[in-house]
C-alpha positions as CSV (number, residue, x, y, z in Angstrom):
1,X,0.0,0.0,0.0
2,X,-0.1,7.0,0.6
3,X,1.4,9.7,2.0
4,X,4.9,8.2,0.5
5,X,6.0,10.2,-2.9
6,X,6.1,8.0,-5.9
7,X,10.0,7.9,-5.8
8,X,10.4,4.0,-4.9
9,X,7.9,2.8,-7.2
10,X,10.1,4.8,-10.1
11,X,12.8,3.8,-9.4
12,X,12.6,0.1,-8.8
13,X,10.9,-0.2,-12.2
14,X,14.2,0.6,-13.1
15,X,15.4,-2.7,-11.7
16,X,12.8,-4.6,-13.3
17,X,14.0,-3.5,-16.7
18,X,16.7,-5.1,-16.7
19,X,18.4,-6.8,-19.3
20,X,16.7,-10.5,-19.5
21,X,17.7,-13.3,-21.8
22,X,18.0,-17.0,-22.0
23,X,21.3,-18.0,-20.4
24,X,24.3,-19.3,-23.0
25,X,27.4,-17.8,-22.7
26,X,27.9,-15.7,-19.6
27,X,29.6,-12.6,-20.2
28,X,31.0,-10.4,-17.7
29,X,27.9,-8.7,-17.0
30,X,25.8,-11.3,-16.2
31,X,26.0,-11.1,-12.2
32,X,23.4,-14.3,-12.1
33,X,21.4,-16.5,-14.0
34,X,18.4,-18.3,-12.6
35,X,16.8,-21.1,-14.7
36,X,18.1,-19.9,-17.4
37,X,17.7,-16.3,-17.3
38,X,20.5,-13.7,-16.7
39,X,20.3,-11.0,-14.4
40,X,22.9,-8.3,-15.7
41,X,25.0,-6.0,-13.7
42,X,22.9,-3.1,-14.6
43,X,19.6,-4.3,-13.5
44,X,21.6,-5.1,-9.9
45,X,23.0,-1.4,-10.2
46,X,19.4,0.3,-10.5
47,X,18.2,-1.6,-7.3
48,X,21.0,-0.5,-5.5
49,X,20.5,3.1,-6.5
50,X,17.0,3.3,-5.5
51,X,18.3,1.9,-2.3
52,X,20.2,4.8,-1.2
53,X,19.5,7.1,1.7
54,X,21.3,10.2,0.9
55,X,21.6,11.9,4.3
56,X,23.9,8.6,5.2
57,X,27.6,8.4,5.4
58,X,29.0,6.7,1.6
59,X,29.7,3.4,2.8
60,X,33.4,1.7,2.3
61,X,34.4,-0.9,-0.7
62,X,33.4,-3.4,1.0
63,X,30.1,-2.5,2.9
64,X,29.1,-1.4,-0.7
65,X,30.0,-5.0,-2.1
66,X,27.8,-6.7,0.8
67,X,25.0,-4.6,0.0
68,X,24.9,-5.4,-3.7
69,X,25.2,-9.4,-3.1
70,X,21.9,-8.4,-0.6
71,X,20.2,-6.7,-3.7
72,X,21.3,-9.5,-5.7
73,X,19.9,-11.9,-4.0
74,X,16.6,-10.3,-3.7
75,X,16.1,-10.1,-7.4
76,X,16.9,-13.7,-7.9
77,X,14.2,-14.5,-5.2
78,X,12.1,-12.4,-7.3
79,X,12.8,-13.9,-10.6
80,X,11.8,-17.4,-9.3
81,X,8.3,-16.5,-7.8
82,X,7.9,-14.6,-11.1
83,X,9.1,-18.3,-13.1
84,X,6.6,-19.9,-10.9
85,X,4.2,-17.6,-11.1
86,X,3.9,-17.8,-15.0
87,X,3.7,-21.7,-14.9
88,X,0.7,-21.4,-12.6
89,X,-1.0,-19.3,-15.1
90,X,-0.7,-16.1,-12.5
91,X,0.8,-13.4,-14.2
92,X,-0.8,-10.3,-13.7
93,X,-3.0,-9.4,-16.5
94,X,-3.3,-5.9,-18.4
95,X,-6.1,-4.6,-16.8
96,X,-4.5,-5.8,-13.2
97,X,-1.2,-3.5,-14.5
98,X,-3.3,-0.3,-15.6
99,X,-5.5,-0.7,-12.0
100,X,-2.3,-0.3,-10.4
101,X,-0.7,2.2,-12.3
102,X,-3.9,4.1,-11.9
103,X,-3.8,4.2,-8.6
104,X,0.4,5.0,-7.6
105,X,-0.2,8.0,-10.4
106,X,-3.3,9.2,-8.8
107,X,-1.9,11.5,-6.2
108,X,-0.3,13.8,-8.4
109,X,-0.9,15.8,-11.6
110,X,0.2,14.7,-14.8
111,X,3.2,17.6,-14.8
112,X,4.0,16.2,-11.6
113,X,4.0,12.6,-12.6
114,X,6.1,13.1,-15.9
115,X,8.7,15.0,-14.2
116,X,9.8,12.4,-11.4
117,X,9.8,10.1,-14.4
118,X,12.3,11.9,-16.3
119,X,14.6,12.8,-13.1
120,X,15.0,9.2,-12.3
121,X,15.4,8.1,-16.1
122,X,12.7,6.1,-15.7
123,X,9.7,5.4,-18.5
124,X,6.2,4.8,-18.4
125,X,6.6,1.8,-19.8
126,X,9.5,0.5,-17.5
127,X,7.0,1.3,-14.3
128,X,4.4,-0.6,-15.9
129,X,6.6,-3.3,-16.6
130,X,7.8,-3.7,-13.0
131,X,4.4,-3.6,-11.7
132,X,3.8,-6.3,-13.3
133,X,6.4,-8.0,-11.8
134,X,5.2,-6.9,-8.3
135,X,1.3,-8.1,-9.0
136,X,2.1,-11.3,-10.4
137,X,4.4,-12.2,-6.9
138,X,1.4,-11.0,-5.4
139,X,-1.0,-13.3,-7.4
140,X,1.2,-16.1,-6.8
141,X,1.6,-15.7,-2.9
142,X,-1.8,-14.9,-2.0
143,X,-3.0,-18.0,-4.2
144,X,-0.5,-20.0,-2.6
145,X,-0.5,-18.6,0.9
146,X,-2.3,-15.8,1.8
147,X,-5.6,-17.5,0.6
148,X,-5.0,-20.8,2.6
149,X,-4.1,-19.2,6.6
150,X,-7.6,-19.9,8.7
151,X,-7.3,-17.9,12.2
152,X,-10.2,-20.3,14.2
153,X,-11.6,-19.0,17.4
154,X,-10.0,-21.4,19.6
155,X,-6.5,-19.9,18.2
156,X,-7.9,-16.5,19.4
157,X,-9.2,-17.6,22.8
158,X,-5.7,-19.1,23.6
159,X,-3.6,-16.2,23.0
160,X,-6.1,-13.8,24.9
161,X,-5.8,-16.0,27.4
162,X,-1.6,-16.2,27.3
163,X,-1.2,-12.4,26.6
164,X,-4.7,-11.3,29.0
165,X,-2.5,-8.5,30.3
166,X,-1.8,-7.0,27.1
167,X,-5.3,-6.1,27.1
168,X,-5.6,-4.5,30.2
169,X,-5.8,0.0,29.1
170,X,-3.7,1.7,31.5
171,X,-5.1,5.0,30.8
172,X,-8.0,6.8,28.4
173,X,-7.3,6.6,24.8
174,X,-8.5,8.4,22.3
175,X,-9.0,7.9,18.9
176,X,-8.5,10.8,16.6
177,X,-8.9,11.8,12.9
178,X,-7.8,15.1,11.8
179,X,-8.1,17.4,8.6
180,X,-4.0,19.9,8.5
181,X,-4.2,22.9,6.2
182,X,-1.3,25.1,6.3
183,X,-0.5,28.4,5.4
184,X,2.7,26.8,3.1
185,X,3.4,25.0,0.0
186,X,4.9,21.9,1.0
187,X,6.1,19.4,-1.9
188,X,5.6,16.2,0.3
189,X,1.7,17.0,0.2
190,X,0.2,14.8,-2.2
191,X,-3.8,14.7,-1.4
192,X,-6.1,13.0,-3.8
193,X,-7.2,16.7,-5.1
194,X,-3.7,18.2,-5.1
195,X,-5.0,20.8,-3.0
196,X,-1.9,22.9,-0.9
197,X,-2.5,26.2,0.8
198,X,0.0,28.6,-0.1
199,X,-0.9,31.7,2.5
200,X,-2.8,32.2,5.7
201,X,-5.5,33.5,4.1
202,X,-5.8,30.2,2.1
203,X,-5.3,28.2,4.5
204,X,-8.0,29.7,7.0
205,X,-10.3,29.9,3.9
206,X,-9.6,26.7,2.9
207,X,-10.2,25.5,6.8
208,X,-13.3,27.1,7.3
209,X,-14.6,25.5,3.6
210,X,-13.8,22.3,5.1
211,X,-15.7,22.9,8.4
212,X,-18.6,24.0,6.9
213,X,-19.1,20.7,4.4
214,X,-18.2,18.6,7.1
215,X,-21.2,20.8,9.0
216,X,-23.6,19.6,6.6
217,X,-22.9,16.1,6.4
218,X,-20.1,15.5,4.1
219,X,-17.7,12.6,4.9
220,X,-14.7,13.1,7.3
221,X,-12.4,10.6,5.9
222,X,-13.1,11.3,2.2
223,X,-12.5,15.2,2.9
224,X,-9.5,14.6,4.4
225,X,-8.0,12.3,2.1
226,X,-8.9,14.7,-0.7
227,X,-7.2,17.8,1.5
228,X,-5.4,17.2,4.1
229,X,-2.2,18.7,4.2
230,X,-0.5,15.9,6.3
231,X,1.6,13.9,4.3
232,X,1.2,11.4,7.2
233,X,-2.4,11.0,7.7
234,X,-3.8,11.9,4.5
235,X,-4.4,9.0,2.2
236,X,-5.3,6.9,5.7
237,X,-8.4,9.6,6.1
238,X,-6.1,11.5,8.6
239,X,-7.4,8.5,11.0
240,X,-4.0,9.1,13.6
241,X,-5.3,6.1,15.7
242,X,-5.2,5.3,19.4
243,X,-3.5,8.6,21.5
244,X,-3.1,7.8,25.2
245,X,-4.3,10.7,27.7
246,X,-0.5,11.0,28.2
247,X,0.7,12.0,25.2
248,X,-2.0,14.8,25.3
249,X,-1.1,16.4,28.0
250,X,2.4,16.7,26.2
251,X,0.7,18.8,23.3
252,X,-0.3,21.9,22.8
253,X,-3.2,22.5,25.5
254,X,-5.4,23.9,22.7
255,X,-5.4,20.6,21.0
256,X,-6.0,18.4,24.2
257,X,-8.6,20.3,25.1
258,X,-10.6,20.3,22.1
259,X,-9.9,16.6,22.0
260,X,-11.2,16.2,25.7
261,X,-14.3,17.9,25.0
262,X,-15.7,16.4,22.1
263,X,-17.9,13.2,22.5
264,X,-17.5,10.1,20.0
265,X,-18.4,10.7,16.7
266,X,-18.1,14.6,17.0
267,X,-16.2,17.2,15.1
268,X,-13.8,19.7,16.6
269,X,-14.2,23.5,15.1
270,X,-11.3,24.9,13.4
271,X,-8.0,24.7,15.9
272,X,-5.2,27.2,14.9
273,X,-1.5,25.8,16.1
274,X,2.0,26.3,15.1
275,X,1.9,23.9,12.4
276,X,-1.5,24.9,11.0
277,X,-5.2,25.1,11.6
278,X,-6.8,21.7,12.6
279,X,-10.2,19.9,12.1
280,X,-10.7,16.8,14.7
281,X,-12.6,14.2,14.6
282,X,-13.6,11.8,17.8
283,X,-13.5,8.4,16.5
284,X,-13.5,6.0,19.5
285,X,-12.9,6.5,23.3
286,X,-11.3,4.4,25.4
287,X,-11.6,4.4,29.1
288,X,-9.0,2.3,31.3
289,X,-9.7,-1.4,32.4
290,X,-9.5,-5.0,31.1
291,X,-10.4,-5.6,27.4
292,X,-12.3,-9.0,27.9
293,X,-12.6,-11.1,25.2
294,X,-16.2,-10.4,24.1
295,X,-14.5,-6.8,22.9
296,X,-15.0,-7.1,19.0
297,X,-12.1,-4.8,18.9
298,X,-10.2,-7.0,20.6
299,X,-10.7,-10.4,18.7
300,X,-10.2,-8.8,15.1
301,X,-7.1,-7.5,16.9
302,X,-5.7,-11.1,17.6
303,X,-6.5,-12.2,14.3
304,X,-5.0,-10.0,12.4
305,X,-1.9,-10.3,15.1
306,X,-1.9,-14.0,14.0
307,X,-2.7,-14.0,10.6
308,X,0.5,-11.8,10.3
309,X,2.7,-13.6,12.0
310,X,1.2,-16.8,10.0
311,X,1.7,-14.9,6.6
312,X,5.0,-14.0,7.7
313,X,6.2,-17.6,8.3
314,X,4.9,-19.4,5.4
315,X,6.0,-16.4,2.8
316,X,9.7,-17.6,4.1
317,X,9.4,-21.0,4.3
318,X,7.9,-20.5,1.0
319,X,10.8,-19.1,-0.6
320,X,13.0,-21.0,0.7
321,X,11.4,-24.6,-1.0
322,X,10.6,-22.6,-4.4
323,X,14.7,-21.5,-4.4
324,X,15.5,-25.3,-3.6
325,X,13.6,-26.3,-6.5
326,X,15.5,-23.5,-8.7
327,X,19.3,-23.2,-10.7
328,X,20.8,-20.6,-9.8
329,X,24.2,-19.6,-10.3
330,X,25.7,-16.4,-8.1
331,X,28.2,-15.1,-10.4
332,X,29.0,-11.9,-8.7
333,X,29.4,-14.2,-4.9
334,X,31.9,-16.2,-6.6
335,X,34.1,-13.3,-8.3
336,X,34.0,-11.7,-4.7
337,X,35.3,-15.2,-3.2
338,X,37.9,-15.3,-5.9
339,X,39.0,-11.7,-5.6
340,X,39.0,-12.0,-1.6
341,X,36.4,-9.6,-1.3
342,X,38.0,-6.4,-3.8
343,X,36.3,-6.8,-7.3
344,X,33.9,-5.9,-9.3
345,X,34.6,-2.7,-8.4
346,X,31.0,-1.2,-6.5
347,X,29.9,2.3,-7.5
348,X,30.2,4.3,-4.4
349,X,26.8,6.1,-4.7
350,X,26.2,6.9,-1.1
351,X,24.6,4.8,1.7
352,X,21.7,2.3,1.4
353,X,19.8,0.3,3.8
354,X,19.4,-3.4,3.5
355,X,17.0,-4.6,1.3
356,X,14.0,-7.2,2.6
357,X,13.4,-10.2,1.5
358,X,10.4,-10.0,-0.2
359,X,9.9,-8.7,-3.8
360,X,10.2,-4.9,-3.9
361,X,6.8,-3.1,-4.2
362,X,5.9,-0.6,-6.7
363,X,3.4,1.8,-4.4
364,X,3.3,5.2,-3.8
């Protein structure tokens, strides 16, 4: 699944268009092959690109090296579910592709969405290409896993009763939604109307606009999602969940006390702070004691607990038969043996954080 800019989808499409072709002679670009299909240096090198966190320290040779083996390793994972994928008849159809692409383009105007293209080198056509990639691992893991986890009711009754005390509220909670307009442009707001206050006077115009639909009827979550300002909260419906009564007394006292005085279900009128003018919304309350069992809340909460820690498990295990059953060759792993760790030579391009183990998602 978004407040995220479209950055990491661009730029792992670049990964995905990588060089592919049935495996014969190996030159000295081909870093892998798996099954018979080569993974070239280059592909490797636009992963590890998109991986980097600029702020970080440029890491050394050889923190560099282990990095790209990670990355490497990762796109042969991905190039096996994608081989399996296909033979089950799973790959991600057109309309699947344009769905998606719909939807990680959506926050932003075309002039927007054309520009980070170009910046990263990246084409339509490559981003399309490595969502297809990404829905057809989907496809295959949710057919193969996802669909196939049952959470029963005895599994939920026995971890309420082995974690009871995790349920016991230790103090009111609250949970809030909110609506953030400020009186600035800022380039990470990406609402679904691409709607940024640039003054004060926008901004309180814009608040009390906002106010007044939501005064006669219109939808909380859908306004905010369409013009929130928060980057954070915006594509969620500004929902910020669960706030203890402790980390209100921390805020501003303007905010707590708005939040303290609204009932469930109400909506706060316009609330100017430092960072903006605010619209709250009183989803839930929560006052202190033992969550029993019989709490809805509570089950769906254990399921999904489980369910993720099931999904989790069985994605791994998963991966690790399906690369049992595959032939791979690690070219780059054994020039790094042979060269004791010094070639190929690794672009220095800054630092990067390690790279999961499960196929890289194109999403906003």
């Amino acid at each position: 699944m978004a407040n995220k800019i479209v950055a990491a989808a661009l730029l792992l499409a670049a990964a995905g268009a990588g060089c592919k072709q049935n495996a014969g002679t190996v030159g000295p670009d081909v870093w892998a092959v798996v099954n018979g299909e080569q993974i070239h240096r280059v592909e490797a090198e636009k992963y590890y690109k998109s991986r980097l966190n600029p702020q970080a320290p440029t890491p050394s040779q050889e923190e560099a090296l282990s990095l790209t083996l990670n990355v490497l390793d990762e796109l042969i994972n991905n190039d096996i579910l994608i081989q399996r994928a296909k033979k089950l008849g799973l790959e991600a159809t057109d309309g699947e592709v344009e769905d998606k692409f719909t939807e990680v383009k959506s926050p932003y105007t075309e002039e927007e969405f054309q520009r980070q293209l170009k910046e990263r080198g990246v084409t339509t056509d490559d981003l399309k290409n490595d969502i297809r990639r990404q829905v057809t691992v989907e496809k295959l893991l949710n057919r193969e896993i996802s669909s196939k986890i049952s959470i029963s009711d005895q599994d939920i009754s026995d971890f309420y009763t082995q974690n009871r005390a995790q349920f016991n509220v230790a103090e009111p909670q609250y949970r809030i939604a909110q609506i953030l307009v400020t009186p600035h442009k800022d380039p990470q707001v990406h609402n679904r109307k691409n709607d940024d206050a640039t003054t004060d006077v926008e901004a309180r115009r814009k608040a009390a606009a906002l106010l007044q639909e939501l005064s006669t009827g219109a939808d909380f979550t859908q306004l905010a999602m369409d013009y929130s300002e928060d980057p954070a909260t915006a594509s969620s419906g500004g929902d910020l969940g669960f706030v203890p009564e402790s980390s209100l007394n921390q805020s501003d006292p303007a905010l707590k006390h708005a939040v303290i005085g609204l009932k469930v279900g109400e909506v706060s009128p316009v609330i100017q702070l430092r960072d903006g003018y605010h619209i709250l919304k009183l989803m839930a309350k929560e006052a202190p004691g033992q969550r029993e069992l019989s709490d809805v809340q509570v089950q769906q909460s254990i399921r999904d607990t489980l369910r993720n820690r099931k999904e989790q498990l069985l994605r791994a295990a998963y991966m690790a038969e399906a690369r049992n059953g595959a032939k791979v060759t690690n070219y780059l792993a054994e020039q790094v043996i042979e060269s004791n760790g010094k070639l190929p030579e690794i672009p220095k391009f800054g630092s990067v954080s390690l790279p999961s183990l499960n196929p890289p998602a194109a999403q906003p």
